[in-house]
Phi, psi and omega in degrees: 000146202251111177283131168290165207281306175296358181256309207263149168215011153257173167272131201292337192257307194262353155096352176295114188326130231235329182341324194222018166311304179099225197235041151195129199310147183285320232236339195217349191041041183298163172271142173296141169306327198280023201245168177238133187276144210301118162297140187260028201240167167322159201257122146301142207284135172287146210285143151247178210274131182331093165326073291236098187266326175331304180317303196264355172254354179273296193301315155305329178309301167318289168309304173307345154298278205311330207255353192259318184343274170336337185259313155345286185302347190272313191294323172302301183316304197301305164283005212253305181283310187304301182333312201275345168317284225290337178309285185301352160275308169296343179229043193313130196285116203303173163238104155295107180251116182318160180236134174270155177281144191251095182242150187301113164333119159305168175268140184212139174282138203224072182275023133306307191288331210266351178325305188294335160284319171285358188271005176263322188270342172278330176285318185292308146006276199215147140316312195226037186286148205232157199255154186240331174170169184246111174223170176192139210191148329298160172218123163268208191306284234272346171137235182303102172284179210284137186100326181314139151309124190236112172229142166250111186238130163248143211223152184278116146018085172298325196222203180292308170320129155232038211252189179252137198094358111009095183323142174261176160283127199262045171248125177245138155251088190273090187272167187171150223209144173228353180137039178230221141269163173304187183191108179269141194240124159273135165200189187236112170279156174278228169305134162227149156281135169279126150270086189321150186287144199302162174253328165297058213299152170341287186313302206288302192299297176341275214311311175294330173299317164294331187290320169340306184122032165290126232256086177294352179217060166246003169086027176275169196220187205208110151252141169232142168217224166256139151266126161291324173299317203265333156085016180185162155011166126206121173270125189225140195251135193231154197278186168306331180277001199026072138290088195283144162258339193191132169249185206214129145311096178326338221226313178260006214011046159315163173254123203255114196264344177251000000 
């Protein structure tokens, strides 16, 4: 019978207090029963001991948590800016722009300009309509003022001639603009002259007229026609009363002393 170690406290062979042997009697150097006697086969690997794996599977948990958090948040965000996108397309924030103020020029008339236009329109007229004269009335400092009147009357051929000082034809055609389009009138006139178109403009002749001493703000007016006395062109400036004050060269627009 195999006595345990904490149970024997003699030696089973030699009878000797065993109590403080340890696991072979002191006295005979029996092995104790409760100690397993030493083998005599090769020494076997003592097993190991297990590896505490808890720690390094806490610490994975963790991470791959932290990485799915993250991405939840990236993924909330991602939808949070499209929202707010598709919110600022559909509902777009007005932009108030002040409109600036615009006020209307006056019309102030150019009867250089409107020439080339009644001279298109005088062409669908006649083929060979010819200018008889020009006037423009009332003028300040700057030409025609704004409200002022531009009329151009033109005429059909008498003879074979279109040079200037050529009889005109008494079918007239009287085109006139207060600040508007021309507005054409057909009648019938008495004697006329053919005028070549000035070489001298409507702008050129004023501005000389004024240097001259012509009154820019007495409410004079500007005519051009044929002079037969002057044997050419002529421009003249005339009062409200067609009263001429000063004539001008239709071609240099000198100022005509005779």
């Amino acid at each position: 019978m195999v006595v345990p170690l904490a149970m024997a406290q003699t030696c089973p062979q030699c009878g000797a207090d065993v109590r403080a042997s340890g696991a072979r009697c002191q006295s005979c150097g029996f092995w104790l029963p409760s100690t397993p006697a030493p083998r005599t086969g090769p020494p076997q690997a003592r097993p190991s001991s297990p590896v505490d794996e808890s720690g390094r599977t806490l610490a994975l948990v963790l991470t791959l948590g932290g990485v799915v958090v993250l991405g939840l948040v990236g993924v909330g965000v991602m939808v949070w800016l499209r929202r707010g996108d598709a919110e600022a397309t559909a509902h777009p924030t007005p932009v108030t722009t002040a409109a600036p103020a615009v006020s209307a020029a006056p019309v102030r008339l150019e009867p250089s300009r409107l020439l080339a236009d009644a001279r298109r329109q005088a062409s669908a007229w006649h083929r060979d309509a010819v200018l008889v004269s020009l006037s423009a009335k009332p003028l300040d400092a700057h030409g025609v003022e704004v409200g002022g009147t531009v009329e151009l009357v033109y005429a059909k051929p008498a003879g074979s001639s279109v040079a200037g000082g050529a009889d005109a034809g008494v079918q007239r055609l009287t085109l006139r603009s207060s600040g508007d389009a021309l507005t054409s009138n057909e009648d019938r006139g008495g004697k006329g002259k053919i005028a070549p178109e000035p070489n001298c403009l409507f702008e050129d002749a004023w501005a000389a007229a004024q240097r001259a001493g012509a009154d820019a703000s007495a409410g004079l007016g500007l005519r051009y026609g044929w002079s037969d006395k002057q044997g050419r062109p002529v421009w003249e400036v005339v009062t409200s009363d067609g009263q001429v004050q000063r004539r001008l060269d239709g071609v240099s627009c000198s100022i005509l002393t005779r």
